[in-house]
N, C-alpha and C positions, 0 to 999 in steps of 0.2 A: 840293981834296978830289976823290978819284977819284970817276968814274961807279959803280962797284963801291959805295965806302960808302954814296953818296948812294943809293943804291936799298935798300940794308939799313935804315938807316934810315928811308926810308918805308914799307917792308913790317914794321919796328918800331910805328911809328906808329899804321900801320892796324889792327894786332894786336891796340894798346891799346884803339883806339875801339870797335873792333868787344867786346870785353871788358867795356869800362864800357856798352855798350850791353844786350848781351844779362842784366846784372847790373840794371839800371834795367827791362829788362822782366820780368824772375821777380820783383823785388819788388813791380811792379804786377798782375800775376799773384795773386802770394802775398798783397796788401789786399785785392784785389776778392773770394778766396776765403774769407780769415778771417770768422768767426761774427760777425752782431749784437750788439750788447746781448741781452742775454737774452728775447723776447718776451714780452707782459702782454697780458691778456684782460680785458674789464670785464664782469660778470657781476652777476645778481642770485644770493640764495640762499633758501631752504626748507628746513626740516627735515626729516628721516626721521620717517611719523606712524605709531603701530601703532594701529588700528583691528578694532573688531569687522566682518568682512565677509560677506557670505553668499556661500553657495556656489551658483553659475548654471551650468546646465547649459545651452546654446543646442538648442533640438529644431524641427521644421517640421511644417505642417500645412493643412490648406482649410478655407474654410468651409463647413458642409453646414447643411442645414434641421435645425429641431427637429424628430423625427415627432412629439411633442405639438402642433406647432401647425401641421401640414401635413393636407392633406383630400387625397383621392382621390376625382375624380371619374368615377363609372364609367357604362357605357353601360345605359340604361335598362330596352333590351332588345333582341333581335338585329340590326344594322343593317347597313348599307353607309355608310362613311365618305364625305360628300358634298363637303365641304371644310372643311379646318383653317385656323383664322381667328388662331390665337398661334402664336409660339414661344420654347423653351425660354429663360428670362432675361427674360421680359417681364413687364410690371409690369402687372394688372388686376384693376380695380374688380371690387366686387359687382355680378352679374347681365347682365358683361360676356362680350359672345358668345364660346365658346371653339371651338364644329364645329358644323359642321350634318350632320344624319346623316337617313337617308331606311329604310322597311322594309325587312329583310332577307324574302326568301320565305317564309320558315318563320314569322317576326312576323304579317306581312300573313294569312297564312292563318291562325293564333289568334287572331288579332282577328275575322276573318270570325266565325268555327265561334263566339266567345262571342258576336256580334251576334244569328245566328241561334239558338242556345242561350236568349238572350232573348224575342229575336221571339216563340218555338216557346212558351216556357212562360206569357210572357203568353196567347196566344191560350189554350191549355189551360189557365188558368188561369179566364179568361170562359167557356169551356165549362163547366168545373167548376160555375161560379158558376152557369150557367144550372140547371144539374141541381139544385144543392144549393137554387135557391131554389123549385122542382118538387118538392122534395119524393126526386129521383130521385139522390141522392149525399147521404152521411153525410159527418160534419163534419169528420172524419180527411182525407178523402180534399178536401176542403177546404183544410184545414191542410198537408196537403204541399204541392199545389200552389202554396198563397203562397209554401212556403219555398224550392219550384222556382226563382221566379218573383225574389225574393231572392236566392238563392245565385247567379243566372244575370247578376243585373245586378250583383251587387258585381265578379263575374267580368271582366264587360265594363265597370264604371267603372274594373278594374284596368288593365286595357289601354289604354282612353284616358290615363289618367295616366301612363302608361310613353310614351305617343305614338303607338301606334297608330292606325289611321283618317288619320293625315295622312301627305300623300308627304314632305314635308319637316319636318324640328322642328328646334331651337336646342339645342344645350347648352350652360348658361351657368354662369359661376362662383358657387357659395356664397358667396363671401366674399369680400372684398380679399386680394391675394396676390402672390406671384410665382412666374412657371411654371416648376416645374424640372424637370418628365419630359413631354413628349409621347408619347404609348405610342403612337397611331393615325397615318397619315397618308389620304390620300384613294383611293378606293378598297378598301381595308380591310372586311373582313367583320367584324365581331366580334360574341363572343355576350354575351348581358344580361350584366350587372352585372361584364363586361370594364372593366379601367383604362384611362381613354382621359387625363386628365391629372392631375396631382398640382401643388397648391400649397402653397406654404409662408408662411407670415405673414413679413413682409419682418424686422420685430421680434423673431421666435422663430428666431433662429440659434444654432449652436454653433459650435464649431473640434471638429476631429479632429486629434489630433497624434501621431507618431509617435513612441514613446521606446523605446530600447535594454531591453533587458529584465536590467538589472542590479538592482533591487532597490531602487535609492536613489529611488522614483518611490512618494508615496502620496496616497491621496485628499486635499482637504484644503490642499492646499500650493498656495502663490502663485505665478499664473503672471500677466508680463507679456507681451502679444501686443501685435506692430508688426507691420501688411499690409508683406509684402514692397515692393507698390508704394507704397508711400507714406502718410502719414495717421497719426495721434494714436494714443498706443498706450491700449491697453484692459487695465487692470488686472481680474483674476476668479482665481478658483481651480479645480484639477481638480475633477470630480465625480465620474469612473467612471477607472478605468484597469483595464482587459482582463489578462485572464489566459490570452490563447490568441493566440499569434504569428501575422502575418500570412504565408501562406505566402513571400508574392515577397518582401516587404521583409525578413522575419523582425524587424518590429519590434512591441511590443505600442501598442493604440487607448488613447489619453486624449483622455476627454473633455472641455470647457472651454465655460461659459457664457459668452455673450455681455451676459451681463445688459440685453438690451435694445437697445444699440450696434447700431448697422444695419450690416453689411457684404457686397459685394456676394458670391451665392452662386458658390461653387466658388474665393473669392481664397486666395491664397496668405500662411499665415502665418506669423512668427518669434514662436516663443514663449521667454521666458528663466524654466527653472524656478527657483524658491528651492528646493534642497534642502538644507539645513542652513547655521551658520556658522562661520566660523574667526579664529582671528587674525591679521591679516596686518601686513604694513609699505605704505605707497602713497608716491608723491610727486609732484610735479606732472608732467603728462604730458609738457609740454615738457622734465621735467631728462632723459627718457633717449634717449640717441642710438642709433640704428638703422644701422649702416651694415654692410661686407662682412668685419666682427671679430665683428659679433656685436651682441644689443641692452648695452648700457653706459652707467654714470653717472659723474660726478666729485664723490667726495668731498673737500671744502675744508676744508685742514688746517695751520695754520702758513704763510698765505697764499700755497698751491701746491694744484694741482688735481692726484688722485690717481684715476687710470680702477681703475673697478672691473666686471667684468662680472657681468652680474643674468640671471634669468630673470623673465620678463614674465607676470603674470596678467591679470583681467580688467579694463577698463576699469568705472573708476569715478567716471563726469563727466568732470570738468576733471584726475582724478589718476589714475594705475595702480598695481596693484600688483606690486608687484618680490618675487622671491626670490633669495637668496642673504648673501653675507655681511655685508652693510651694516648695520650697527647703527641702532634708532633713536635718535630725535634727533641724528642727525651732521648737519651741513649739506652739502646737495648743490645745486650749481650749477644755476639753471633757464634766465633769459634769459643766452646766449652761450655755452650750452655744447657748441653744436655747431662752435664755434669751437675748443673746447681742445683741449690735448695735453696726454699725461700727463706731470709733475712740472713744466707750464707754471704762472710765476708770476703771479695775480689779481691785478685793482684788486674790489672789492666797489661797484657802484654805491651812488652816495647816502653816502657816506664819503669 
């Protein structure tokens, strides 16, 4: 055999291997590629529920003092602010010191003028006396002088009671309370029956709430309030709602007792109003899926999960409600159905 065939021949050979080669890897190729079995999801299910639901509007709000159960406590009478012993947010007892305040010049000098106003009409008054028991003044002239003598010391017992005559006084609280205005600080002149603080019964609070002035807002109606920070919600109802918008906010003032609930002054609240109700569908919170398609459920039909997209309402507990085409009572996928795909075939746990 020539050198000649012998070499066609291997370059035959080789042609073949290399043939049955590259045919052996497109079919490992082509297995590795082909589909699964068809993939199955183990799932629980719930029904679609229609339900009477109320209608919640979410609104915000603070708390502020009742002015039925807040006092203002005012300055007795003209003073110089000597020092401020609270401040605003503080919790204090009956008869607990709130300033000490000292005479203003103008004070100090009424106090004088009624001491001696006093003095003056006594004395003339024992003069009186001397004459009228002489025989030398008539009875009138008597009688004014006691009333002198009266009108001049009721003058000057008013003054003491205001605190006049002493360089320093207390002013103390009426009542148990807590401070929510400090008007004065130290050095401060103020004239009599100036506000110098204002308490609030810790017990006589309200909410202030803001609401849109759409109409759907009336006295009357059930509001539940949760303190933004934290704490047990307080069921009560509006009492007032305003009829004149706030300039900044442009929203109109509702008011909400606290019935009693202590909460601390100026917190921040979520109120959820009831304004009316509707009928809705809900289903358990976990059947609907939330991702970058949209919120969606699976409806479970001839044991295949079919995506349907909803529109989401309010949460209600443990279920929401959904809008859109879903009938109720269809069963919808809850546990594992953030696992499916649409026309993916279910096992139903517990079956």
């Amino acid at each position: 055999m020539s050198r000649q065939r012998q070499l066609l021949i291997l370059i035959a050979v080789v042609l073949v291997a290399g043939l049955v080669a590259l045919f052996v890897l497109r079919r490992g190729k082509a297995a590795d590629a082909a589909p699964d079995v068809s993939p199955t999801a183990v799932v629980t299910l719930a029904p679609i529920r229609s339900l009477q639901l109320e209608d919640l509007v979410s609104v915000y709000g603070v708390v502020q003092p009742d002015p039925a159960g807040s006092v203002t406590v005012a300055a007795p009478k003209a003073s110089i602010i000597s020092q401020v012993l609270v401040r605003s947010g503080q919790t204090v007892g009956a008869g607990q010191a709130l300033m000490e305040i000292a005479n203003a010049p103008g004070a100090e000098l009424a106090y004088r003028q009624a001491s001696d106003a006093a003095g003056f009409a006594r004395t003339e008054l024992a003069r009186v006396q001397r004459l009228y028991d002489e025989r030398l003044a008539a009875s009138d002239q008597l009688t004014a002088a006691k009333k002198t003598v009266a009108d001049s010391q009721a003058m000057l017992d008013a003054q003491k009671q205001q605190g006049s005559g002493r360089a320093l006084q207390v002013v103390r609280a009426p009542k148990a309370g807590v401070v929510t205005v400090v008007s004065a600080a130290a050095g401060d002149h103020v004239a009599q029956d100036a506000p110098l603080v204002v308490l609030a019964r810790a017990d006589a609070a309200m909410v202030k709430l803001g609401l849109e002035p759409s109409g759907r807002f009336a006295v009357g109606q059930a509001v539940t309030l949760k303190p933004v920070f934290g704490g047990p919600p307080v069921v009560s109802r509006i009492a007032m709602v305003g009829r004149a918008a706030d300039q900044l906010t442009k929203t109109l003032d509702a008011i909400v007792p606290l019935n009693g609930v202590a909460l601390p002054i100026g917190a921040a609240v979520e109120g959820q109003v009831v304004t009316g109700t509707h009928v809705g569908k809900v289903v358990p919170r976990d059947s609907v899926v939330f991702d970058e398609t949209g919120p969606h459920i699976f409806l479970i039909s001839g044991g295949k999960a079919h995506r349907v997209f909803v529109g989401v309402g309010l949460n209600q507990g443990k279920d929401i409600e959904i809008i859109g085409q879903a009938p109720a009572g269809a069963q919808v996928a809850v546990e594992g159905a953030f696992e499916l795909q649409d026309g993916m075939t279910i096992t139903v746990r517990g079956k």
